[in-house]
PyMOL commands that place a pseudoatom at each C-alpha (Angstrom):
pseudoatom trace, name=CA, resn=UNK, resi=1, chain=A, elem=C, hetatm=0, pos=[59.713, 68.694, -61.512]
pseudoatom trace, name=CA, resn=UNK, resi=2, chain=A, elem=C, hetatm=0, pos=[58.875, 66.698, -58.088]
pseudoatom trace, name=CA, resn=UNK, resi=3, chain=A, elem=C, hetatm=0, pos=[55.770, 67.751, -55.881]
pseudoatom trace, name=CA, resn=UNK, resi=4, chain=A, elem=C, hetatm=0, pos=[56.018, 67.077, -52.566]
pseudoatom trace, name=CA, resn=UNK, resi=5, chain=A, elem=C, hetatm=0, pos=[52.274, 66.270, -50.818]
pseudoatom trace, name=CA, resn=UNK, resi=6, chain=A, elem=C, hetatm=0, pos=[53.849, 64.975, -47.218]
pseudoatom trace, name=CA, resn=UNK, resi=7, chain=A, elem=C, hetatm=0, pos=[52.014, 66.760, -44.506]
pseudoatom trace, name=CA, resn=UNK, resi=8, chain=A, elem=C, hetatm=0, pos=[55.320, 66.753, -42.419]
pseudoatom trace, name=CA, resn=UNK, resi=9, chain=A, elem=C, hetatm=0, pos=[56.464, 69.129, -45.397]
pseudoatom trace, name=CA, resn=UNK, resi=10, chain=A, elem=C, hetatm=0, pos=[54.377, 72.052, -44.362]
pseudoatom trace, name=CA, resn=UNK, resi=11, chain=A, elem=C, hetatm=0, pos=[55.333, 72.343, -40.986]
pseudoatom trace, name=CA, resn=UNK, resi=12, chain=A, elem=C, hetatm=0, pos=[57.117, 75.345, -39.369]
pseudoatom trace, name=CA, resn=UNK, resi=13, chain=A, elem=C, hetatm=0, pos=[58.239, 76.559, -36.143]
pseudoatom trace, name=CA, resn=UNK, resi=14, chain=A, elem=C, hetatm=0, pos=[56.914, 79.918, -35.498]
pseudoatom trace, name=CA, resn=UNK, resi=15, chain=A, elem=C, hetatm=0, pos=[58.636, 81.762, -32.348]
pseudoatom trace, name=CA, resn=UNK, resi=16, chain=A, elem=C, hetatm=0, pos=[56.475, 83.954, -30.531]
pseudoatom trace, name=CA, resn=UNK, resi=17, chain=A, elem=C, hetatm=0, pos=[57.321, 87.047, -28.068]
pseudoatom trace, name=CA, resn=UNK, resi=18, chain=A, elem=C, hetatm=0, pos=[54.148, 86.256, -25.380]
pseudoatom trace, name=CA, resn=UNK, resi=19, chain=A, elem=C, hetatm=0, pos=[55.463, 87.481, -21.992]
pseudoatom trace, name=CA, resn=UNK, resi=20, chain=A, elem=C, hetatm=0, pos=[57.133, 89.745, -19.818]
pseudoatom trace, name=CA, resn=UNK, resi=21, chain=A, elem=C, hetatm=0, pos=[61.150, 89.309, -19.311]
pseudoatom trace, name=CA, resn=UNK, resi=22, chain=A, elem=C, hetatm=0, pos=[63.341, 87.372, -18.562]
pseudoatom trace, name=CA, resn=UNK, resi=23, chain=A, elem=C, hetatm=0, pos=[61.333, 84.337, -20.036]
pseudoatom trace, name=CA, resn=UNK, resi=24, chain=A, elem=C, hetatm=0, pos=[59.450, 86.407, -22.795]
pseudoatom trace, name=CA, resn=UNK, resi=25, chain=A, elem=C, hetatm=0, pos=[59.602, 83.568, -25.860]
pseudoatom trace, name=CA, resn=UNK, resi=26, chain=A, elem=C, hetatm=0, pos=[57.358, 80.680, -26.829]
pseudoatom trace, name=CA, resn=UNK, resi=27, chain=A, elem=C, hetatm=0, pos=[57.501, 78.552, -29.619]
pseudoatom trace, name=CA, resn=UNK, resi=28, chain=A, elem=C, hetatm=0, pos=[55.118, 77.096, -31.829]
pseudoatom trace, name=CA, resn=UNK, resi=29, chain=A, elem=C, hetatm=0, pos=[54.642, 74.487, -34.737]
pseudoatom trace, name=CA, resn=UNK, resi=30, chain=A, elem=C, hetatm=0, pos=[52.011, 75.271, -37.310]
pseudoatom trace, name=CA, resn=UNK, resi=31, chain=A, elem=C, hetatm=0, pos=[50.780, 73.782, -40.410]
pseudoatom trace, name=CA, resn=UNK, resi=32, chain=A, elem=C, hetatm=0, pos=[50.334, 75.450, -43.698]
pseudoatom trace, name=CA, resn=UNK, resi=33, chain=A, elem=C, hetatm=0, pos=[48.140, 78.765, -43.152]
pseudoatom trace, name=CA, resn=UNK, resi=34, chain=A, elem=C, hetatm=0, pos=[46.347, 77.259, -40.753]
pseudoatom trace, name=CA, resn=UNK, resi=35, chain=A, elem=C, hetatm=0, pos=[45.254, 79.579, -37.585]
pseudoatom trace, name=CA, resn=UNK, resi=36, chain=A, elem=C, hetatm=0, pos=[46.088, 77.364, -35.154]
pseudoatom trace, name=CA, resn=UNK, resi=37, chain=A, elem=C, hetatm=0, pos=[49.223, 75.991, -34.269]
pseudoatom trace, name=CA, resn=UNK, resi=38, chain=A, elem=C, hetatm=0, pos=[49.335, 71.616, -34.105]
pseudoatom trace, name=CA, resn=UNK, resi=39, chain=A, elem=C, hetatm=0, pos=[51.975, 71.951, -31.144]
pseudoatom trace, name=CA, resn=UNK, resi=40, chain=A, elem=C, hetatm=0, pos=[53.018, 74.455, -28.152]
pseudoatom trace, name=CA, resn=UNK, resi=41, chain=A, elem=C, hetatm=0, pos=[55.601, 74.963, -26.050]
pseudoatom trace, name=CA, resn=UNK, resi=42, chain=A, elem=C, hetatm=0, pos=[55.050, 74.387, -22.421]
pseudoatom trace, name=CA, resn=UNK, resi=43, chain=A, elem=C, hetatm=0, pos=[58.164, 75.979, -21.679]
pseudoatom trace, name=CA, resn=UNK, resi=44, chain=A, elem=C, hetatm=0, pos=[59.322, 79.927, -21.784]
pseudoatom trace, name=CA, resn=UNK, resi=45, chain=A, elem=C, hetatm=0, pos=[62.177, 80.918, -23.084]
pseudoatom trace, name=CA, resn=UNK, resi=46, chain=A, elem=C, hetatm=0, pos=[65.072, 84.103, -22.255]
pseudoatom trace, name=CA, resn=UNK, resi=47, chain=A, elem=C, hetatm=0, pos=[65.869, 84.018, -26.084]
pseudoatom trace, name=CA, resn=UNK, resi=48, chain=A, elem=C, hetatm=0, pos=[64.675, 83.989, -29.442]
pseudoatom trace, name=CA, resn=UNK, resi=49, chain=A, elem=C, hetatm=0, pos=[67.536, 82.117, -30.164]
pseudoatom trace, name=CA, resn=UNK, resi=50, chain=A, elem=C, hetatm=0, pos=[66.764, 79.166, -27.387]
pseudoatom trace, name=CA, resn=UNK, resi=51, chain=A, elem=C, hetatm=0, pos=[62.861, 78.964, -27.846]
pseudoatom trace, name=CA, resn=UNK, resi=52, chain=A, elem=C, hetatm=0, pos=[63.877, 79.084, -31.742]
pseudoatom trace, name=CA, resn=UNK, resi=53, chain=A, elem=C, hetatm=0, pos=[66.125, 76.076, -31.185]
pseudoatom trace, name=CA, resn=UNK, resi=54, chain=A, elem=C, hetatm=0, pos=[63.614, 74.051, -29.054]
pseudoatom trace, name=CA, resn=UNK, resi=55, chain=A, elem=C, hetatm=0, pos=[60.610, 74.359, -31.440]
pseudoatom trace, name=CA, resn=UNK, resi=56, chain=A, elem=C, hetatm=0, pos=[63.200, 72.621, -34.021]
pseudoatom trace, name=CA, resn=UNK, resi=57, chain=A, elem=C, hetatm=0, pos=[64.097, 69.798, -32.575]
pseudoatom trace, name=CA, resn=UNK, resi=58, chain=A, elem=C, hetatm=0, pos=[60.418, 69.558, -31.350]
pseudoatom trace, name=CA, resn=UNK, resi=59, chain=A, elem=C, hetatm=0, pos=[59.383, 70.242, -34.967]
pseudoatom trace, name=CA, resn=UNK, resi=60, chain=A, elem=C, hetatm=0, pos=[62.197, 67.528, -35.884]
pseudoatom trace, name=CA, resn=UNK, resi=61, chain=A, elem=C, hetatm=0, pos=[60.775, 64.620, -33.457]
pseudoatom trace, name=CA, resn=UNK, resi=62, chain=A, elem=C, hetatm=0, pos=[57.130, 65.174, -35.354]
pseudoatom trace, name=CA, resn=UNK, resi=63, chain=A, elem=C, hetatm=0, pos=[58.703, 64.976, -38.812]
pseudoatom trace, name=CA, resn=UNK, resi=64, chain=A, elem=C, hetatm=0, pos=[60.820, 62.056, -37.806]
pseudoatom trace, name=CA, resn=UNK, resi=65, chain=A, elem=C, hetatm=0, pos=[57.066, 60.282, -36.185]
pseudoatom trace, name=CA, resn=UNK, resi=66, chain=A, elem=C, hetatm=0, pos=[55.051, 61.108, -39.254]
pseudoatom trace, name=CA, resn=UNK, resi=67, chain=A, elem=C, hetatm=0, pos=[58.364, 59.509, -41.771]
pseudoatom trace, name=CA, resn=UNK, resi=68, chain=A, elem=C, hetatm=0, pos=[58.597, 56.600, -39.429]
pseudoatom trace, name=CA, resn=UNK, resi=69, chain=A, elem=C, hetatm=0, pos=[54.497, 55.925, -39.397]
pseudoatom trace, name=CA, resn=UNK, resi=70, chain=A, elem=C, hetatm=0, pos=[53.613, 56.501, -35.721]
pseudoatom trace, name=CA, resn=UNK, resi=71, chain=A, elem=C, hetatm=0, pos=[50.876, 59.341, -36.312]
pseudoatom trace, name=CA, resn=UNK, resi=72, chain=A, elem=C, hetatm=0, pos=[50.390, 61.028, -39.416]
pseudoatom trace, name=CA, resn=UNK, resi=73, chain=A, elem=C, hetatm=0, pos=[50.056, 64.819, -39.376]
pseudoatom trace, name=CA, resn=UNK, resi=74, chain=A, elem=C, hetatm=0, pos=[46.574, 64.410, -40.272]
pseudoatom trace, name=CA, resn=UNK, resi=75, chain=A, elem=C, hetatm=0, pos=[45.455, 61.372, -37.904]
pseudoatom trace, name=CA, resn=UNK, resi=76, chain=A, elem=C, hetatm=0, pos=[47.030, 64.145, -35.331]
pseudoatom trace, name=CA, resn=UNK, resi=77, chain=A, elem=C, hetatm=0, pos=[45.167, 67.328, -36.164]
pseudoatom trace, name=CA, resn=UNK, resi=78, chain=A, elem=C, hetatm=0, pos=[41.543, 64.889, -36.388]
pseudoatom trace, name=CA, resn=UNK, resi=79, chain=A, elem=C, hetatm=0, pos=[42.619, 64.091, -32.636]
pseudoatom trace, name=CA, resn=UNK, resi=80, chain=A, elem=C, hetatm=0, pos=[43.167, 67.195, -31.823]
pseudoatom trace, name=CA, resn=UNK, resi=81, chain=A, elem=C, hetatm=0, pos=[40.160, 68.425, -32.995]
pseudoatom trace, name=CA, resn=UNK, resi=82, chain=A, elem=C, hetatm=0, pos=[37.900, 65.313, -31.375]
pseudoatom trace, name=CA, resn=UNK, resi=83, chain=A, elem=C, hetatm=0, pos=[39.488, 66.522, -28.206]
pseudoatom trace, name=CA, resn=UNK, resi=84, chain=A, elem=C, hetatm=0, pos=[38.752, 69.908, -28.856]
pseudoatom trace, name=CA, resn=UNK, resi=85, chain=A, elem=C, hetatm=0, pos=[35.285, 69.009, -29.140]
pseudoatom trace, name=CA, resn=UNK, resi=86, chain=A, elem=C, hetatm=0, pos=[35.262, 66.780, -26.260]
pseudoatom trace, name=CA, resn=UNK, resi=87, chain=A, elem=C, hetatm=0, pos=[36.898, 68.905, -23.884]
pseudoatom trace, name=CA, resn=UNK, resi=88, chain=A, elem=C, hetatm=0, pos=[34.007, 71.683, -25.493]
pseudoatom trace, name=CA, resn=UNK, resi=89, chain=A, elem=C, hetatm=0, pos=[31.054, 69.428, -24.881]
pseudoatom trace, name=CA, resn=UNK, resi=90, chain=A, elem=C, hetatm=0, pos=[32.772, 68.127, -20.777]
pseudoatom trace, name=CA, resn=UNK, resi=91, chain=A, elem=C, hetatm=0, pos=[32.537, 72.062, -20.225]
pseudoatom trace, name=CA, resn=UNK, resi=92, chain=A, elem=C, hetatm=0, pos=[28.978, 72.195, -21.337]
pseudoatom trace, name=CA, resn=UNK, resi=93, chain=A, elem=C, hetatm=0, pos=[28.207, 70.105, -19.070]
pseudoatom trace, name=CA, resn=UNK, resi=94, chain=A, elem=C, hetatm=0, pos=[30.244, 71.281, -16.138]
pseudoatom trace, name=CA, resn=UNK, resi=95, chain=A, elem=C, hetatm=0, pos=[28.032, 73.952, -16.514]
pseudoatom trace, name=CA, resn=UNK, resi=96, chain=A, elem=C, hetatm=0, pos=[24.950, 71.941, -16.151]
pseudoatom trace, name=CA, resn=UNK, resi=97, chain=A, elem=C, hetatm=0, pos=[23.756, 72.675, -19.805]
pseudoatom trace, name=CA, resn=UNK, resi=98, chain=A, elem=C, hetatm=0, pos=[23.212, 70.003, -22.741]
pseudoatom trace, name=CA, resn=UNK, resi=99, chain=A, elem=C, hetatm=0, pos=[26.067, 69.814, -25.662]
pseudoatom trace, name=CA, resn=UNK, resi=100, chain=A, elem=C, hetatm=0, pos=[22.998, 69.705, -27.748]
pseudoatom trace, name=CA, resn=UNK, resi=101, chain=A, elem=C, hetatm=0, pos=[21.352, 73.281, -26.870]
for i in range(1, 101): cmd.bond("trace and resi %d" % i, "trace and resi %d" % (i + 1))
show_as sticks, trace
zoom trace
């Protein structure tokens, strides 16, 4: 029996029905059971079918970094969460209050 561990592995595209017609679809890449996704579309899509298709090949392009070495899943979701907390802690302070109250 093989295990497979790679992060890349447990990756999905997850189409999502978010807006009004004609451009009602989204798509989405998530990770395991996590709640939120790793990767969004910008773009809106007239079909399931279309925004279905698009999250692939996007999903494809992140495999094909992580197998090739450019970013690991991982490395990219502890970005992602550094600039979550950066972008947190700049709108603290827009707001003229300390990231440490």
């Amino acid at each position: 029996m093989v295990y497979r561990s790679s992060v890349a592995d447990h990756l999905r595209v997850e189409v999502k029905h978010r807006c009004l017609a004609p451009y009602r679809y989204t798509w989405e890449i998530i990770r395991g059971h996590e709640p939120l996704p790793l990767e969004e579309s910008r773009d809106r899509f007239g079909s399931w079918e279309g925004a279905s298709q698009a999250g692939k090949k996007a999903l494809e392009r992140k495999r094909e970094s992580v197998a090739m070495g450019y970013l690991t899943n991982d490395a990219f979701a502890e970005r992602l969460e550094r600039a979550i907390a950066r972008s947190d802690r700049a709108k603290l302070i827009e707001a003229g209050r300390s990231p440490t109250d």
